[in-house]
C-alpha positions in Angstrom: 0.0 0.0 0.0 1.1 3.5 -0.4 3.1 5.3 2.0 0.5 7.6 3.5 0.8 8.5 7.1 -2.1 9.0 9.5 -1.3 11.7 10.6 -0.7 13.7 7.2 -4.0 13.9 6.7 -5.3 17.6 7.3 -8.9 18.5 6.8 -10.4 20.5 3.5 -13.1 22.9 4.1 -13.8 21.9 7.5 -13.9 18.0 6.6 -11.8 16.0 8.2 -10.7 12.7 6.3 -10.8 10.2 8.6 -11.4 10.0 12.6 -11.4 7.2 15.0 -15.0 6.8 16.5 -17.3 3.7 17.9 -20.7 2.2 18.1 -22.2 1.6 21.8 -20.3 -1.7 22.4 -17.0 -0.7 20.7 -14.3 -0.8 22.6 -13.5 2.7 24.3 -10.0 2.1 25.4 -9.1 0.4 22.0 -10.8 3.3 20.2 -8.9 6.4 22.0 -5.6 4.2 21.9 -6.1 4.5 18.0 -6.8 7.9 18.3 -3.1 8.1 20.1 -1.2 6.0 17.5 -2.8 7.3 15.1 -2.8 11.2 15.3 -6.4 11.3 13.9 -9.2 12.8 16.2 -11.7 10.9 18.4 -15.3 11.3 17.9 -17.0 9.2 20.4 -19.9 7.0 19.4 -21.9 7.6 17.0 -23.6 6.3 13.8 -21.6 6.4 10.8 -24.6 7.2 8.6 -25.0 10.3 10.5 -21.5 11.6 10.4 -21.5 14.5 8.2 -18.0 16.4 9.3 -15.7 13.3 8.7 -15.2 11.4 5.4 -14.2 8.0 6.8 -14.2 6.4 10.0 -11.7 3.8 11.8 -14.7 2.1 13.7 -15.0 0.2 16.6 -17.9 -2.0 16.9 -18.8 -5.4 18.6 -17.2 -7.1 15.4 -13.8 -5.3 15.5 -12.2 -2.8 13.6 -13.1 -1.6 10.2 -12.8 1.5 7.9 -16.1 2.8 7.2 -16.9 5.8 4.8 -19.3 8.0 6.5 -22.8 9.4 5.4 -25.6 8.2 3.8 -25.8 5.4 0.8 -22.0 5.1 1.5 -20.2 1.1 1.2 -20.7 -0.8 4.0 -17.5 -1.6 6.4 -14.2 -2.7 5.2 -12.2 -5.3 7.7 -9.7 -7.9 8.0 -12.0 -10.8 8.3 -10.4 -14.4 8.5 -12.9 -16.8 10.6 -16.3 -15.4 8.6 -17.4 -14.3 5.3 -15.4 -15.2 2.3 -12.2 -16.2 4.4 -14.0 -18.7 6.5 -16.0 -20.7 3.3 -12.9 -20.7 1.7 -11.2 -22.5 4.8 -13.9 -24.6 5.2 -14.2 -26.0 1.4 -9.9 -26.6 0.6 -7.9 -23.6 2.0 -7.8 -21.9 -1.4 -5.6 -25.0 -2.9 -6.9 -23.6 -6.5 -6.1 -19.7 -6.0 -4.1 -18.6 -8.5 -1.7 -17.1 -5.8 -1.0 -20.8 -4.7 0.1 -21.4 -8.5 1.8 -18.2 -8.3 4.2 -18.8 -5.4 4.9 -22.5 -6.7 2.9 -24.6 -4.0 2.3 -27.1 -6.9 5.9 -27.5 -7.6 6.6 -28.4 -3.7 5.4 -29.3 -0.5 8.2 -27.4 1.7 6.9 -24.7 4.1 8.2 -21.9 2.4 8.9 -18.7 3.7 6.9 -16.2 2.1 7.6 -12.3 2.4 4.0 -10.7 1.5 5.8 -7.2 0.9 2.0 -5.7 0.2 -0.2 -7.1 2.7 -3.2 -5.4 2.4 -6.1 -6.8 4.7 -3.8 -10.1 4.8 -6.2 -12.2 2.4 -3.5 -14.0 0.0 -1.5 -14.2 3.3 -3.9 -16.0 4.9 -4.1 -18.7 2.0 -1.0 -19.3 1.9 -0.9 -19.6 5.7 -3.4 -22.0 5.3 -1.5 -24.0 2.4 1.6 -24.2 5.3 3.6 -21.3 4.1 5.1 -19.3 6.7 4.5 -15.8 6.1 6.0 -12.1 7.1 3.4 -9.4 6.8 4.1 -5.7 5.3 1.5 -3.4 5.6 3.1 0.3 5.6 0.2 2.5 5.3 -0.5 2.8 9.9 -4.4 3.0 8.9 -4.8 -0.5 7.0 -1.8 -2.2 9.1 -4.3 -1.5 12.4 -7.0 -3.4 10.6 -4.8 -6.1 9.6 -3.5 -6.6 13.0 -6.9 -6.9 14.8 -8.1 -9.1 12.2 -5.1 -11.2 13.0 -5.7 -11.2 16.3 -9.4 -12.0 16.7 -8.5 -14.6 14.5 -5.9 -16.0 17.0 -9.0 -16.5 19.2 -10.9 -19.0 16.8 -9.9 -22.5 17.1 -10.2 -23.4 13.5 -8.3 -20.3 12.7 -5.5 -20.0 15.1 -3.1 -22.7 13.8 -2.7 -20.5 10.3 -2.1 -17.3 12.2 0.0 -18.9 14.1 2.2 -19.3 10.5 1.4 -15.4 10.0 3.7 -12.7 11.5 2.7 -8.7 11.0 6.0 -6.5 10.6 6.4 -3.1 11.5 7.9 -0.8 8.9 8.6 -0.8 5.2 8.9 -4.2 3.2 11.7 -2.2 0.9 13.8 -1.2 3.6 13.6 -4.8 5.3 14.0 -6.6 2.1 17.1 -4.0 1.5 18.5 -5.4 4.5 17.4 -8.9 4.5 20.8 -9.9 3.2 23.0 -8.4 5.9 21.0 -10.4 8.9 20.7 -13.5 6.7 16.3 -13.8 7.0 16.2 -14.7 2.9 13.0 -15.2 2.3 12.2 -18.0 -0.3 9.6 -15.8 -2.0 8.4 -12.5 -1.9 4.9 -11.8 -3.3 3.8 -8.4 -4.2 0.3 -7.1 -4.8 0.8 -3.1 -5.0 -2.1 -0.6 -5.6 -2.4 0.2 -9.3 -3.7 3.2 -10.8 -7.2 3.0 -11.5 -7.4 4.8 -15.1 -11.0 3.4 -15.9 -14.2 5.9 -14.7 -16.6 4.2 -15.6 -16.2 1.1 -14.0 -17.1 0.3 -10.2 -14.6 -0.9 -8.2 -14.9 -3.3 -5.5 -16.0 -2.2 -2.1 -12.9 -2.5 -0.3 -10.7 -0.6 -3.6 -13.5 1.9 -3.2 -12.4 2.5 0.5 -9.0 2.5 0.2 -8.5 5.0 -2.1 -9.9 7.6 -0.1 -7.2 6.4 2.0 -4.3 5.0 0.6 -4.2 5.9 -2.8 -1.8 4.6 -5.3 1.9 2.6 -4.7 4.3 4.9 -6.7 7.1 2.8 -5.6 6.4 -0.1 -7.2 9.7 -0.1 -9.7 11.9 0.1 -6.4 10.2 -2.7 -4.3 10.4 -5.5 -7.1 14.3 -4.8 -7.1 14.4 -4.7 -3.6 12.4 -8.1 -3.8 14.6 -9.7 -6.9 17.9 -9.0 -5.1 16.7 -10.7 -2.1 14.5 -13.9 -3.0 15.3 -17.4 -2.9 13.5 -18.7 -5.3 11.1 -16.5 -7.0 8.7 -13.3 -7.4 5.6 -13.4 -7.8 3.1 -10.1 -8.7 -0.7 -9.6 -9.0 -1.6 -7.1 -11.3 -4.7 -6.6 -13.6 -4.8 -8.9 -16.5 -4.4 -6.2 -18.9 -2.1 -4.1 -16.9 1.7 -3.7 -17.9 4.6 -5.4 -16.2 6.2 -3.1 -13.6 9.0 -1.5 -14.9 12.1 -3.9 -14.6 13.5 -7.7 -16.5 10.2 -9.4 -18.2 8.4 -11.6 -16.3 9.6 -15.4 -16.6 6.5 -16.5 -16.9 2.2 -15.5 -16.2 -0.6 -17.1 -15.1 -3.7 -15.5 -15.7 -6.8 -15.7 -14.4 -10.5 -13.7 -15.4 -9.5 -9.8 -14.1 -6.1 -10.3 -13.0 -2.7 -11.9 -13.5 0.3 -13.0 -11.7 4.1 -12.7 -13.3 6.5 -15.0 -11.4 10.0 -14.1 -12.0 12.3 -17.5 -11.5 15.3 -17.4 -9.5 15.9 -21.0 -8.9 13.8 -24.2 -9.0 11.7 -24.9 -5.6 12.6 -27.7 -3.6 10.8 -30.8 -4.4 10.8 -31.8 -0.6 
């Protein structure tokens, strides 16, 4: 995600862009904590439909943490979600053995528990796959507003039974993936793949986005470092790196992809290293 910092944002004609704020049975000491970290202001509890001054909302309510734009008609929340909802039928019916980002990293090609660097985590969804396929995965999520919903999905994940064993195989970072990667060398942590997933400019108008893009670029925007992180990435993997992008979308800027595997709106182009281990 892009580098935007919480508290960067500044308010426009008396709007603030985003503030921390709760329903009745959100937690308060949670909430105000937030508010700390976070730099953005505290509104209380309210009812996000009724919010007029603020754009978006970090809210608190009895199912966790989610990003919420405010006012009427506005998409409905935006969280890490791992136990229900998408996550949890796709636990329950084969882990997500036929993603394409299973293909991607190579987990037809070998049964090791590789070490996966997920430089662009996101809400932690291909992470969680992955987990769930018996990768062991390092979490980056630099932008502090979607890295505090990805940690408290993570961790009322933890609590579920079914779920905890493949968060257990999941470990948030703090910081940027490029500057660990950059490093990664010098402490000797070499990943075995690194997968990216960065934000791409969204050029067409007239189409409508997903709910969660729709949210997160009124926060997050676009990755304009996307050239620099899949060097980073290539001059530290083991054995390969793999990036979404949309199926029609150029290559980022760099060698040509080894190979691609494509699926309906988006595609993944693996860049080889070395052959996985077969063991």
């Amino acid at each position: 995600m892009s580098q935007t910092k919480a508290s960067s944002l500044t308010s426009e004609d008396n709007i603030i862009p985003l503030a921390v704020a709760r329903s009745p049975l959100g937690d308060e000491y949670q909430a105000k904590a937030l508010s700390s970290d976070l730099s953005l202001p505290y509104i209380g509890v309210v009812l996000p439909k009724d919010v007029h001054h603020v754009s978006a909302l970090l809210f608190l309510d009895d199912n966790g943490l989610c990003l919420q734009i405010a006012g009427k008609g506005a998409p409905g929340p935006v969280r890490a979600e791992f136990v229900t909802g998408k996550m949890g039928y796709r636990r329950e019916h084969g882990g997500g053995a036929g993603q394409l980002v299973a293909r991607a990293v190579g987990l037809q090609k070998t049964k090791a528990g590789l070490h996966v660097v997920d430089a662009t985590a996101g809400l932690g969804q291909d992470a969680f796959v992955l987990a769930g396929l018996g990768c062991y995965v390092s979490l980056f999520e630099r932008n502090p507003v979607i890295h505090a919903l990805l940690a408290d999905g993570l961790a009322r994940a933890a609590l579920n039974v079914d779920c905890a064993p493949v968060v257990a195989r999941m470990t948030l970072q703090v910081g940027s993936s490029i500057d660990w990667l950059t490093h990664a060398l010098q402490v000797g942590d070499i990943p075995d793949v690194v997968y990216l997933d960065p934000m791409f400019p969204h050029r067409d108008k007239s189409a409508l986005a997903k709910k969660e893009m729709q949210v997160f670029r009124t926060i997050v925007g676009d990755d304009g470092d996307s050239e620099a992180l899949l060097a980073a990435a290539l001059a530290v993997a083991k054995y390969r790196v793999a990036v979404k992008r949309p199926r029609k979308a150029p290559a980022i800027n760099g060698p040509e992809p080894g190979t691609r595997i494509e699926g309906k709106s988006s595609r993944y182009d693996i860049y080889p290293i070395r052959a996985l281990p077969l063991r």
